[in-house]
TORKELUM-600554 format. One record per residue: residue number from 1; x, y negated, z of N, C-alpha, C, O, CB in turn. Coordinates in Angstrom, 3 decimals, decimal comma. Each point is the difference from the previous one (the first is absolute). Glycine has a CB too. Example, Ala and Ser with C-alpha at 12.3 -4.5 7.8 and 13.67 -1.06 7.14 Angstrom:
+-----+----------+----------+----------+----------+----------+----------+----------+----------+----------+----------+----------+----------+----------+----------+----------+
!   i !       nx !       ny !       nz !      cax !      cay !      caz !       cx !       cy !       cz !       ox !       oy !       oz !      cbx !      cby !      cbz !
+-----+----------+----------+----------+----------+----------+----------+----------+----------+----------+----------+----------+----------+----------+----------+----------+
!   1 !   13,190 !    5,690 !    7,800 !   -0,890 !   -1,190 !    0,000 !    0,900 !   -1,200 !    0,000 !    1,036 !    0,019 !    0,665 !   -2,928 !    1,154 !    0,581 !
!   2 !    1,542 !   -2,223 !   -1,966 !    0,820 !   -1,190 !    0,060 !   -0,770 !   -1,090 !    0,730 !    0,509 !   -1,108 !    0,169 !    0,675 !    1,736 !   -2,314 !
+-----+----------+----------+----------+----------+----------+----------+----------+----------+----------+----------+----------+----------+----------+----------+----------+
END
This chain:
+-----+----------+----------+----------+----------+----------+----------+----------+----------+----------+----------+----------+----------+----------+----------+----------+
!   i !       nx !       ny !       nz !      cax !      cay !      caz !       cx !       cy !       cz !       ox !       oy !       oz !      cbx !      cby !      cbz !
+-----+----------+----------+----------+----------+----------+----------+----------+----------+----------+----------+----------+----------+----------+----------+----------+
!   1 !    0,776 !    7,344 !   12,461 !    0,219 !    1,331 !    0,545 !    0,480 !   -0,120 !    1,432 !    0,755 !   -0,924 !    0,304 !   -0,220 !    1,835 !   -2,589 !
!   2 !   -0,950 !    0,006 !    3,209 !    1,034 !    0,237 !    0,952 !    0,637 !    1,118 !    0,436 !   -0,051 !    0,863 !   -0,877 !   -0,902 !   -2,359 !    1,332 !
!   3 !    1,389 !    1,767 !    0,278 !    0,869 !    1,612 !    0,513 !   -0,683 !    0,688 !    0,004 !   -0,888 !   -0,066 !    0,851 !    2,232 !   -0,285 !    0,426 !
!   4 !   -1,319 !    1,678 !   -2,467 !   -0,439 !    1,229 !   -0,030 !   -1,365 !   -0,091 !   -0,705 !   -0,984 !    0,724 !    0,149 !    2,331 !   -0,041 !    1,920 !
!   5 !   -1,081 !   -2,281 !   -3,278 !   -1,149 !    0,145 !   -0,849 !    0,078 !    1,084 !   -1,252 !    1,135 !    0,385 !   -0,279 !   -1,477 !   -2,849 !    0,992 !
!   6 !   -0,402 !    2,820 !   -1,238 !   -0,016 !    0,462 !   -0,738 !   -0,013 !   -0,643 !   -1,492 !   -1,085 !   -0,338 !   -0,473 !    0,417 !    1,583 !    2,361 !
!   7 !    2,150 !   -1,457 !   -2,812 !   -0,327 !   -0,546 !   -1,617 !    0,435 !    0,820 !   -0,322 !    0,624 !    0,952 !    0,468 !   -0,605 !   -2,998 !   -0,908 !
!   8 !   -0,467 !    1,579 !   -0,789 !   -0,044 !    0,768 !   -1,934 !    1,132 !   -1,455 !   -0,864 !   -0,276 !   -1,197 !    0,076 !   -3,519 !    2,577 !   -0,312 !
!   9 !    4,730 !   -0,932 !   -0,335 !    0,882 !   -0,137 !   -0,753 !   -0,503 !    0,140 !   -1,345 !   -0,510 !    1,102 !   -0,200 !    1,956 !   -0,484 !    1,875 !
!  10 !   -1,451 !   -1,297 !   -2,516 !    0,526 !    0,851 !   -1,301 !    1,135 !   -1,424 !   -1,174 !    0,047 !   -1,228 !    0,061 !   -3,157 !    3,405 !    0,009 !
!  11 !    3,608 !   -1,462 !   -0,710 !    1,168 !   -0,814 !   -0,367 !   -0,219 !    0,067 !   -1,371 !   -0,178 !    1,153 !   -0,394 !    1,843 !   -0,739 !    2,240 !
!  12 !   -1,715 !   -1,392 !   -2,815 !    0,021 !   -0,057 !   -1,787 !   -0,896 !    0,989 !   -0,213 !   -0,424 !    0,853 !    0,779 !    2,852 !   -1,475 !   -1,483 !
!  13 !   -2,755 !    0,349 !   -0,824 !   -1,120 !    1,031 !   -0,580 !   -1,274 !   -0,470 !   -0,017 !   -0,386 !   -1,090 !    0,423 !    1,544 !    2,819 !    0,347 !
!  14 !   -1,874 !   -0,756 !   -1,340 !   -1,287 !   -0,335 !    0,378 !   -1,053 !    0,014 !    0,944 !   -0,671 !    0,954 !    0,394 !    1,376 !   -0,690 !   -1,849 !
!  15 !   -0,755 !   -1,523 !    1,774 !   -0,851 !   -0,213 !    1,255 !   -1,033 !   -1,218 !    0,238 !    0,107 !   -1,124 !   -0,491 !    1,862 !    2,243 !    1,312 !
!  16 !   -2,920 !   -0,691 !   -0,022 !   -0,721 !   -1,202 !   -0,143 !   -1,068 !   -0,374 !    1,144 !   -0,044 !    1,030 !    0,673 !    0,447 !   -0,566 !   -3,106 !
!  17 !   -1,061 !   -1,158 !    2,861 !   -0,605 !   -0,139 !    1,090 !   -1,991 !   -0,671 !   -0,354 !   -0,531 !   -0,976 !   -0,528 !    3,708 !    0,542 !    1,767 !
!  18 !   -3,624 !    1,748 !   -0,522 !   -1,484 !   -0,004 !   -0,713 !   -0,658 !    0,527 !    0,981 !    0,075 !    1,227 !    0,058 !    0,313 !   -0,920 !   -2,432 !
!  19 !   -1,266 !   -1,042 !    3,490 !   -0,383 !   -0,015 !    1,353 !   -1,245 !    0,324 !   -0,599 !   -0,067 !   -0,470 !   -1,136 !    1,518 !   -1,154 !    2,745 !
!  20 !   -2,612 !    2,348 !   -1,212 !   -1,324 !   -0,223 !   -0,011 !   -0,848 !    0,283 !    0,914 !    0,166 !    0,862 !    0,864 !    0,271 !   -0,713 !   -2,608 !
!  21 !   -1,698 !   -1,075 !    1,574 !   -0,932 !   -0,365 !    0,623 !   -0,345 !    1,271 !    1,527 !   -0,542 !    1,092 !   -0,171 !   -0,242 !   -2,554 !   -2,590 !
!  22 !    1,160 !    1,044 !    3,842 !   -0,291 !    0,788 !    0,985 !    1,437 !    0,589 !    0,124 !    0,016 !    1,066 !    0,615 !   -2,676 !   -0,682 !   -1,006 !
!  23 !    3,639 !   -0,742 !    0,035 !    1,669 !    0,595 !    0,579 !    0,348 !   -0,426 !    1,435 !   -0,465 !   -1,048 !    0,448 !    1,519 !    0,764 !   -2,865 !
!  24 !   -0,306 !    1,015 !    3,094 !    0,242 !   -0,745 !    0,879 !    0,986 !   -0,854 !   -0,295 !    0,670 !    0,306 !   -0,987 !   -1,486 !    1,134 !    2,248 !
!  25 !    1,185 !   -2,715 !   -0,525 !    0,899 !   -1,069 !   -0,206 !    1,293 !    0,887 !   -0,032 !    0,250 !    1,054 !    0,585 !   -1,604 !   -3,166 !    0,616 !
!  26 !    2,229 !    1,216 !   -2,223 !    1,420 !    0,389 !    0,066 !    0,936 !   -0,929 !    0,022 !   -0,237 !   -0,700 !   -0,985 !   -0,359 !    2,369 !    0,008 !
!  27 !    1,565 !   -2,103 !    1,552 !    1,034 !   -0,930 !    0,308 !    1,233 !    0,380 !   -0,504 !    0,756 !    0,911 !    0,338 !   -1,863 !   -1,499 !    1,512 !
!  28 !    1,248 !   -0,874 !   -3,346 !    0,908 !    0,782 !   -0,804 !    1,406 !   -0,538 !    0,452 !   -0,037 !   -0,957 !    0,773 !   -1,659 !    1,332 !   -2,851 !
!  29 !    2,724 !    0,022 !    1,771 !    1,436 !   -0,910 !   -0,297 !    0,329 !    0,459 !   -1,096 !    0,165 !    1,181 !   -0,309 !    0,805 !   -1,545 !    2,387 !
!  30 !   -0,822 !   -0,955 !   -2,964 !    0,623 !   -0,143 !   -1,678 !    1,177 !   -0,078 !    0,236 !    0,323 !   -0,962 !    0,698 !   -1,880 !   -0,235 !   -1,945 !
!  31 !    2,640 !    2,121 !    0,794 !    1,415 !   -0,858 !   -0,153 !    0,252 !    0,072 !   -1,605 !   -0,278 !    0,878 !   -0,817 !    1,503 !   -0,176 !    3,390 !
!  32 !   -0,612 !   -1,921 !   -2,701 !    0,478 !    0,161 !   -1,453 !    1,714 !   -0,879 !   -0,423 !    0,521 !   -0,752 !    0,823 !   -3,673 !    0,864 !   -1,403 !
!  33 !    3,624 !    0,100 !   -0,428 !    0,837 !   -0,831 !    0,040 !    0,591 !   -0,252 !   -1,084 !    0,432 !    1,013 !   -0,550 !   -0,336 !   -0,554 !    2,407 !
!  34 !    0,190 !   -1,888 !   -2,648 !   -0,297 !   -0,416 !   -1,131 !   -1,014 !    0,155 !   -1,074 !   -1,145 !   -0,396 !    0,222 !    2,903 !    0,403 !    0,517 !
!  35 !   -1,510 !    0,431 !   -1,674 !   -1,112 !    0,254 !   -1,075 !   -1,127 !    1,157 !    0,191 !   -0,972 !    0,343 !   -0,673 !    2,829 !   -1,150 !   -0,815 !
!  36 !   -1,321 !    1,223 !    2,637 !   -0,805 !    1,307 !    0,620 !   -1,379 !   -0,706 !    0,653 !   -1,008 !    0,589 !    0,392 !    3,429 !    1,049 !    0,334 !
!  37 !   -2,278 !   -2,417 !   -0,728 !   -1,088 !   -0,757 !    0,711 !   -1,794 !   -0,001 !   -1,087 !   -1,141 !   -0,116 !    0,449 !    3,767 !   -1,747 !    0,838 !
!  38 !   -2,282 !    1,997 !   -2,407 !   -1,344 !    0,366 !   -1,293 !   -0,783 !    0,860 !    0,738 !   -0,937 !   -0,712 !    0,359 !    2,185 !    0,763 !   -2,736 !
!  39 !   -1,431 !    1,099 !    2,835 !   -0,651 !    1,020 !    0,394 !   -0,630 !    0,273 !    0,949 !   -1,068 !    0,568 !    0,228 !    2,169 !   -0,194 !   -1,195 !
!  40 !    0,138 !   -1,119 !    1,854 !   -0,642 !   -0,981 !    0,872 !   -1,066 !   -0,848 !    0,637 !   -0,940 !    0,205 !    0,769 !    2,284 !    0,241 !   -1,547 !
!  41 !   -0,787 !   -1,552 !    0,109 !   -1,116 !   -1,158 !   -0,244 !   -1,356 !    0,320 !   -0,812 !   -1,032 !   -0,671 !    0,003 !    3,081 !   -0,815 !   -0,015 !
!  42 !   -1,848 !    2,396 !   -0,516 !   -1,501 !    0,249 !   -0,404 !   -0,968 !    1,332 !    0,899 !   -1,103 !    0,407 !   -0,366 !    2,186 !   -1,302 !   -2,272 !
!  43 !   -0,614 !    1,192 !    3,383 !    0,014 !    0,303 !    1,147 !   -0,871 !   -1,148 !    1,036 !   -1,127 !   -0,102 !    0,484 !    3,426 !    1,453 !   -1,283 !
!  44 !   -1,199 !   -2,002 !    0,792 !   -0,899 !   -1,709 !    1,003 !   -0,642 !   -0,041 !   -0,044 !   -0,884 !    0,300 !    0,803 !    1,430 !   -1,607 !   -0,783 !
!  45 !   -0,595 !    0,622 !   -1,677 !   -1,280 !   -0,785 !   -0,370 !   -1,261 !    1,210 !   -0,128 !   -1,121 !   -0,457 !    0,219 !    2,656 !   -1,676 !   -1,712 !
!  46 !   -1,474 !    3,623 !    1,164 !   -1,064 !    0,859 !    0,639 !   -0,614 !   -0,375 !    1,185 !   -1,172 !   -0,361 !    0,105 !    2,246 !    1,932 !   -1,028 !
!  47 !   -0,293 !   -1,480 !    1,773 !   -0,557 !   -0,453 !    1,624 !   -0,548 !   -1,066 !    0,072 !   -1,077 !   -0,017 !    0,595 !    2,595 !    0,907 !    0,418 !
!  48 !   -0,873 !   -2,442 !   -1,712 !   -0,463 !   -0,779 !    0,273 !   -1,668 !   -0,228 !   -0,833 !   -0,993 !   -0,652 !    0,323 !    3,714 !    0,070 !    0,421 !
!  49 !   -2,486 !    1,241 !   -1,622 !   -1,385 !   -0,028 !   -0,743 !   -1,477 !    1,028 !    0,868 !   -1,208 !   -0,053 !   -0,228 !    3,127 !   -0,207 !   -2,385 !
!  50 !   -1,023 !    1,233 !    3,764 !   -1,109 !    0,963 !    0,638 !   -0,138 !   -1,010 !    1,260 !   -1,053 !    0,037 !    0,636 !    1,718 !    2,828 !   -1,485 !
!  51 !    0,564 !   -3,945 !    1,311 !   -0,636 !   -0,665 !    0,982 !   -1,172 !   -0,957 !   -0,391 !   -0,979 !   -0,192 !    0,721 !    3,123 !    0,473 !    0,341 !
!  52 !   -1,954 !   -0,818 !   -2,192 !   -0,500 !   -1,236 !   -0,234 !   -1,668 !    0,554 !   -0,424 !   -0,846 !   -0,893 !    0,008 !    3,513 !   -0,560 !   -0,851 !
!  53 !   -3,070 !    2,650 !    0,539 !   -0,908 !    0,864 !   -0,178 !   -1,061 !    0,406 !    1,533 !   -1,202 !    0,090 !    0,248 !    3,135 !    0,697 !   -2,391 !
!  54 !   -0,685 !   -0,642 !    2,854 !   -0,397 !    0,107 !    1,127 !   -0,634 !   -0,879 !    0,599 !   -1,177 !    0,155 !    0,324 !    2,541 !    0,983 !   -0,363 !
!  55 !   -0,737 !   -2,121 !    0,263 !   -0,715 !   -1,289 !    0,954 !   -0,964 !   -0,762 !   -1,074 !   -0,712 !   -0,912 !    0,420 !    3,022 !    0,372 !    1,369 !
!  56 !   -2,347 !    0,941 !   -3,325 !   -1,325 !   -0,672 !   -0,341 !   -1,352 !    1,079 !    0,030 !   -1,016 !   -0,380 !    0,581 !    2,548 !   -1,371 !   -2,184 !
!  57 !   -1,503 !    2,873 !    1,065 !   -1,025 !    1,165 !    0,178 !    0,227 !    0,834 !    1,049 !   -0,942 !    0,721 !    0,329 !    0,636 !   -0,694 !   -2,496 !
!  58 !    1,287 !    0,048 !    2,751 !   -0,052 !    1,496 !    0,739 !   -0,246 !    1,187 !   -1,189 !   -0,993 !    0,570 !   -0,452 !   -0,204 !   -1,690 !    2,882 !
!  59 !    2,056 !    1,150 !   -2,577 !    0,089 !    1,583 !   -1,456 !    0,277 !    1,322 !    1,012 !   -0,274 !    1,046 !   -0,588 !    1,954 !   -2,472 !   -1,987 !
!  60 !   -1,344 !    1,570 !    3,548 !   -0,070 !    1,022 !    0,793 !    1,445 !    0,616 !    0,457 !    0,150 !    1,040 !    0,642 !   -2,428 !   -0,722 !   -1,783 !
!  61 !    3,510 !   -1,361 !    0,578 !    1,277 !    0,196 !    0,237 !    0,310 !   -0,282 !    0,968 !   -0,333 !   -1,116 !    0,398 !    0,729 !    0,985 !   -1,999 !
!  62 !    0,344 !    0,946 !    2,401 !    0,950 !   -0,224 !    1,204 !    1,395 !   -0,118 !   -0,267 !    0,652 !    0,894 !   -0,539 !   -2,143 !    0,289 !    1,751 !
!  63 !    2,154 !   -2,746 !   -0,684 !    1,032 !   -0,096 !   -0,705 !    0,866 !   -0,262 !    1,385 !   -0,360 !   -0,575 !    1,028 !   -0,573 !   -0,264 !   -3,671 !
!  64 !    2,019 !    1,372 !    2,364 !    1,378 !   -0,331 !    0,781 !    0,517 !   -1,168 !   -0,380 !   -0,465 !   -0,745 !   -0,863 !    1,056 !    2,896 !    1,055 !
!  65 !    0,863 !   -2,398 !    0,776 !    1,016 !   -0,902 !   -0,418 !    0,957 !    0,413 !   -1,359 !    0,424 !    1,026 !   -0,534 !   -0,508 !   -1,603 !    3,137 !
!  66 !    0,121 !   -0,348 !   -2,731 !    1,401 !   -0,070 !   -1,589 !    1,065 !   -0,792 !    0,632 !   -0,235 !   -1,151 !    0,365 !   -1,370 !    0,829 !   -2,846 !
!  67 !    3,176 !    1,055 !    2,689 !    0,953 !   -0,516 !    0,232 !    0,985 !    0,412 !   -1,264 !    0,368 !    1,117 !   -0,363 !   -1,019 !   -1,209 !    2,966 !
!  68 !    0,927 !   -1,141 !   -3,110 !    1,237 !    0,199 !   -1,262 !    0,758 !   -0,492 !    0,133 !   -0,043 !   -1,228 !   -0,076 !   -0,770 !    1,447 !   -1,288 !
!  69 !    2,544 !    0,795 !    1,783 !    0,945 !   -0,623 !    0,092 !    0,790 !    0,059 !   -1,573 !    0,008 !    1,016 !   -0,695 !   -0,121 !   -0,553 !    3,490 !
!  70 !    0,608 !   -1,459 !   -3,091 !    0,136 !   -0,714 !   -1,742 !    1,694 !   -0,445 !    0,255 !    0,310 !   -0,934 !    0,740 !   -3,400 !   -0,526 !   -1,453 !
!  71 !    4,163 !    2,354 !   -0,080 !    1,268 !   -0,650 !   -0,100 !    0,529 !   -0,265 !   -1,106 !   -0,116 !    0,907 !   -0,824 !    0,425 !   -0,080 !    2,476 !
!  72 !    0,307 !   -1,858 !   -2,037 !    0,636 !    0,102 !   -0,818 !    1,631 !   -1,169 !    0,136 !    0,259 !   -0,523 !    1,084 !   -2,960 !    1,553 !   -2,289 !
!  73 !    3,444 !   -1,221 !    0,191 !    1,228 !   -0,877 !    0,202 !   -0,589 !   -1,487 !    0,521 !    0,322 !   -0,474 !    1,089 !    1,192 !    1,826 !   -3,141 !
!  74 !   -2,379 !   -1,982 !    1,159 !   -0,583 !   -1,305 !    0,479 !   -0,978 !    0,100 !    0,344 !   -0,580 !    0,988 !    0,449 !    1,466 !   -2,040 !   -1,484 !
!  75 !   -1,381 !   -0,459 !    0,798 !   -1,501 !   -0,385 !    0,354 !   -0,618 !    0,156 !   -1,814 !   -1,017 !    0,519 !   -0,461 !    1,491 !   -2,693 !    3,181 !
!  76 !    0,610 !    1,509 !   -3,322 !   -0,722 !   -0,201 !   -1,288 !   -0,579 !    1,369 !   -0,971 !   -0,875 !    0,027 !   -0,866 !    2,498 !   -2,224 !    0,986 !
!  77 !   -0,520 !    3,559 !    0,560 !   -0,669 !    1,020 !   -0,481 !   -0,745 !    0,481 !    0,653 !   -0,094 !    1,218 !   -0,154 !    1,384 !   -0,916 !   -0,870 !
!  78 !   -2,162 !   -0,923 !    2,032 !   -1,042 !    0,988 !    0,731 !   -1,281 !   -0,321 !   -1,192 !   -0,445 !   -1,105 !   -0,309 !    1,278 !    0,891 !    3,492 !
!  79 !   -1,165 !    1,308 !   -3,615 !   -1,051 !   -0,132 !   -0,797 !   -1,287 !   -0,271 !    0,283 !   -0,300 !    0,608 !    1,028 !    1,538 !    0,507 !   -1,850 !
!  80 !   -2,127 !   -1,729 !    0,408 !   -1,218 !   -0,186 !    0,846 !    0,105 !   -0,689 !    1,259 !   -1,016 !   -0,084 !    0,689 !    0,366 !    1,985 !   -1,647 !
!  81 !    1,254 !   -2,185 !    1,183 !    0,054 !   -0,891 !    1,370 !   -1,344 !   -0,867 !    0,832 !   -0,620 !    0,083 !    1,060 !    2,980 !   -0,353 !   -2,290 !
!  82 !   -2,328 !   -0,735 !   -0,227 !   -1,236 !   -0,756 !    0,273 !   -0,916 !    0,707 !    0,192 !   -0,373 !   -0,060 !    1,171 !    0,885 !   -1,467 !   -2,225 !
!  83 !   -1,228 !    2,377 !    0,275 !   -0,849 !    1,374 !    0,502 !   -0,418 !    0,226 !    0,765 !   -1,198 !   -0,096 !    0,269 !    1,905 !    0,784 !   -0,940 !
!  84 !    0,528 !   -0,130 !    1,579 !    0,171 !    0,541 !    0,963 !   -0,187 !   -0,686 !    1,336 !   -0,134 !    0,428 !    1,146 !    1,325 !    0,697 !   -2,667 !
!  85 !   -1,151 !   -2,487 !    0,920 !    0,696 !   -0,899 !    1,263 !   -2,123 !   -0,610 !   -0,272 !   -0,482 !   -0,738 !    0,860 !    4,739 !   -0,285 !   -1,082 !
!  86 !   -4,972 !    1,395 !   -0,756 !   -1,143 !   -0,377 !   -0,057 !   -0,945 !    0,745 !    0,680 !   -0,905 !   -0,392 !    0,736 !    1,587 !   -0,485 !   -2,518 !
!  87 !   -0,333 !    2,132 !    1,411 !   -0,753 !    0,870 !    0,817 !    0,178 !    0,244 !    1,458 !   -0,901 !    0,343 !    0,766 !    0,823 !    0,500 !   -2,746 !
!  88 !    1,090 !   -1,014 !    2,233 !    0,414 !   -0,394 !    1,607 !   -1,130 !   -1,122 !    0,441 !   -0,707 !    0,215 !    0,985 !    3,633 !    0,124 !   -1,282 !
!  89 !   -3,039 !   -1,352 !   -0,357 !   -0,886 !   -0,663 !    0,812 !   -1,329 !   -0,331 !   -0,049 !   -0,679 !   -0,778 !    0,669 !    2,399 !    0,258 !   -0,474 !
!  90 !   -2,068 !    1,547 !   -1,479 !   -1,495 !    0,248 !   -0,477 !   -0,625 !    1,359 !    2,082 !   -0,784 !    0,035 !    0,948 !    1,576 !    0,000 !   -5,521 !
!  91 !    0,550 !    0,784 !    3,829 !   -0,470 !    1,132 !    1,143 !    0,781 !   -0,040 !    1,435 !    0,507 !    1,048 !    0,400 !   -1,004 !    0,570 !   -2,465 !
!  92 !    0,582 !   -2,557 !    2,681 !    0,886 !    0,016 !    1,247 !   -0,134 !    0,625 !    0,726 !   -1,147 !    0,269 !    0,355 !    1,409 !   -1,695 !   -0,442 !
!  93 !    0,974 !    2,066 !    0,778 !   -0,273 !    1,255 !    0,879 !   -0,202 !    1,610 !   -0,801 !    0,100 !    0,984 !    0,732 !   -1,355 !   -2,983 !    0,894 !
!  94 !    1,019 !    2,178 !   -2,881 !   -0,578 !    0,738 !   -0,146 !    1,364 !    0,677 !   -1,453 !    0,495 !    1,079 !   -0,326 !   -3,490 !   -2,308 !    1,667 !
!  95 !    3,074 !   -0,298 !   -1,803 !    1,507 !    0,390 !   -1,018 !    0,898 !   -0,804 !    0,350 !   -0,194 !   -1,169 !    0,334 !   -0,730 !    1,789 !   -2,362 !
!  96 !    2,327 !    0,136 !    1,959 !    0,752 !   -0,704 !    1,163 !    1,339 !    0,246 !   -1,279 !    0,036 !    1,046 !   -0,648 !   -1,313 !   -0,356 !    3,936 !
!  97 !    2,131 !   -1,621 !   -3,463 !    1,249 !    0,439 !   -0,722 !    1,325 !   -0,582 !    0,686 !    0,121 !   -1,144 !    0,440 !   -1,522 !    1,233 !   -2,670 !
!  98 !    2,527 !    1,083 !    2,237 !    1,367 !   -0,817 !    0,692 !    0,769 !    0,299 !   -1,496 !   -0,024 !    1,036 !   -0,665 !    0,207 !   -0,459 !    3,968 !
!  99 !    0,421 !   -1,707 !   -3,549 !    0,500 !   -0,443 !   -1,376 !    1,879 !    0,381 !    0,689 !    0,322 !   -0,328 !    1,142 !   -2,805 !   -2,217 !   -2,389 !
! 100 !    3,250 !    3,102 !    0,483 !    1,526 !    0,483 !    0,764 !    0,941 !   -0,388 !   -1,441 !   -0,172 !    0,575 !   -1,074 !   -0,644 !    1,996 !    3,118 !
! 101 !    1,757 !   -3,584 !   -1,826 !    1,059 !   -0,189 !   -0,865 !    1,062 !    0,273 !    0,075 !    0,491 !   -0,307 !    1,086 !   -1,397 !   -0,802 !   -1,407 !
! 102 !    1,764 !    1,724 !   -0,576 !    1,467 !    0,328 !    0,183 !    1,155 !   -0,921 !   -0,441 !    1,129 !    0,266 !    0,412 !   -2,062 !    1,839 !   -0,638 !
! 103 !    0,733 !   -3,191 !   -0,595 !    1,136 !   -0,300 !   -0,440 !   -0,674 !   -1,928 !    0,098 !    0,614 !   -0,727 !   -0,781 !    0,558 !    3,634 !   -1,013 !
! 104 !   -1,814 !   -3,329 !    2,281 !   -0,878 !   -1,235 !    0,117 !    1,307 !   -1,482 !    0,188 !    0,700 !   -0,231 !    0,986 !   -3,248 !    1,997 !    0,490 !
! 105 !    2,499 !   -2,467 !   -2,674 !    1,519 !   -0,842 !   -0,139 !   -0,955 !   -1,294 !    0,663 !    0,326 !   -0,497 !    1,078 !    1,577 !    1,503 !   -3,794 !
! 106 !   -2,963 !   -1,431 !    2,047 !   -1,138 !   -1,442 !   -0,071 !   -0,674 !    0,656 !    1,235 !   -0,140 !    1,185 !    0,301 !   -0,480 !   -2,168 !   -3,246 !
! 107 !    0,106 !   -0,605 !    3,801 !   -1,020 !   -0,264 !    0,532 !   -1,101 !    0,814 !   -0,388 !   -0,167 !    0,337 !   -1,172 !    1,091 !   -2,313 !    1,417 !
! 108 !   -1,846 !    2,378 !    0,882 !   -1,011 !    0,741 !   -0,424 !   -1,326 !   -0,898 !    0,402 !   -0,247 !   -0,600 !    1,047 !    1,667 !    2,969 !   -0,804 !
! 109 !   -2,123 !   -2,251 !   -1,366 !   -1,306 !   -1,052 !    0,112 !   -0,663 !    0,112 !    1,384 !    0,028 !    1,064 !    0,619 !   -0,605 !   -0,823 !   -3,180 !
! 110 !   -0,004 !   -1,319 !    3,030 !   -0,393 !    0,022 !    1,166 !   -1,418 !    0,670 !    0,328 !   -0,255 !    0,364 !    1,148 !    1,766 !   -2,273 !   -1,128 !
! 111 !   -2,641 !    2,093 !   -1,322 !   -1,104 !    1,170 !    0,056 !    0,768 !    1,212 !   -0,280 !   -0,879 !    0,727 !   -0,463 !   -1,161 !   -2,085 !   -0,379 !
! 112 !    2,895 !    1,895 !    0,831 !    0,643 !    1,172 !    0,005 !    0,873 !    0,769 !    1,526 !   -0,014 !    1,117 !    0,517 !    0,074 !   -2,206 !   -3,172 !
! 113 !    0,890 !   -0,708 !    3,055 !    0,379 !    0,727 !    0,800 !   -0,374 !    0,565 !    1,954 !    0,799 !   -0,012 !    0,937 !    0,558 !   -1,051 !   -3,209 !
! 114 !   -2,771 !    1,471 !    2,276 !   -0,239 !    0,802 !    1,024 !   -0,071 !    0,879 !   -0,306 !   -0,333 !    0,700 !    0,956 !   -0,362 !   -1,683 !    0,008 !
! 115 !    0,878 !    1,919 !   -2,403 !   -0,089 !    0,702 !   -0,075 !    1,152 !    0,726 !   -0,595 !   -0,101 !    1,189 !   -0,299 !   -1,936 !   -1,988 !    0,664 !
! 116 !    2,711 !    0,380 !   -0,477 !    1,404 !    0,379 !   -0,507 !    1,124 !    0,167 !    1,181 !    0,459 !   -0,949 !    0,636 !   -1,083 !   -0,391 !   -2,857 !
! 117 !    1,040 !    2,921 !    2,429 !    1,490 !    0,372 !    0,130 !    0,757 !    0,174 !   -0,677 !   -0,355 !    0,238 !   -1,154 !   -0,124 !    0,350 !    2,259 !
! 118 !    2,232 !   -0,607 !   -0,730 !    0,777 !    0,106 !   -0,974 !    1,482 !   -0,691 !    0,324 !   -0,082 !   -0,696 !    1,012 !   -2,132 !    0,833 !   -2,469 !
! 119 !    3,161 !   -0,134 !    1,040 !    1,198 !   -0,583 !   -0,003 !   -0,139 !   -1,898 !   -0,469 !    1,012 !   -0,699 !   -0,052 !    0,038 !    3,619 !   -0,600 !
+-----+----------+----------+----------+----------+----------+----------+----------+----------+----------+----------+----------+----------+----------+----------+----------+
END
C-alpha cells in the first residue's frame, strides 16, 4: 500500500478469497496470529495453487502479491512454517511472509531467521 491507498479489512468470520478468471489483480496482506493462522493458510495455498496454474496454462488469472505477517510466542508454535517457508521459495517475490515472536527463549533456526522479528 501507499498513502491514500485504498483497503478492505475484514476481521473473523466467514471469509474467503476466490479471484476469477479476468479480475483485476489484488495485493493481499494476511495477518494472523497463532492458531488463527488455519484460514489463513488455506488462503495461501489457494494462491499458490492459482500461481502455479498460472505459469503452467495461463488460466486467465491475474494475481497480486501475498504478504503474511504470522505471530505467535515462538518459533515452534508458528504453524505451518515449513509451508510457508516452501511456498516462499516456490513463488518468490510474489509470496512473501514476516514471521513476529513474542516470548522467543531458544536460538532461532537459521532457514527461519530472515524472516523472523521479535524479542
Amino acid at each position: 500500500c501507499t498513502l491514500d491507498s485504498e483497503v478492505a479489512l475484514r476481521v473473523g468470520g466467514d471469509f474467503f478469497f476466490d479471484p476469477q478468471p479476468g479480475d483485476s489483480p489484488v495485493d493481499l496482506v494476511l495477518i494472523a496470529g497463532g492458531v488463527g493462522i488455519n484460514p489463513l493458510f488455506s488462503i495461501l495455498l489457494h494462491i499458490a495453487d492459482l500461481h502455479g496454474y498460472q505459469e503452467g496454462k495461463g488460466n486467465g488469472h491475474k494475481l497480486g502479491t501475498v504478504k503474511l505477517y504470522y505471530s505467535a510466542k515462538n518459533t515452534s508454535e508458528l504453524l505451518f512454517k515449513k509451508n510457508i517457508l516452501g511456498l516462499m521459495n516456490m513463488f518468490p517475490g510474489k509470496i512473501t511472509c514476516c514471521f513476529h515472536v513474542t516470548q522467543q527463549r531458544s536460538q532461532i533456526c537459521k532457514e527461519l531467521q530472515p524472516h523472523v522479528t521479535g524479542k
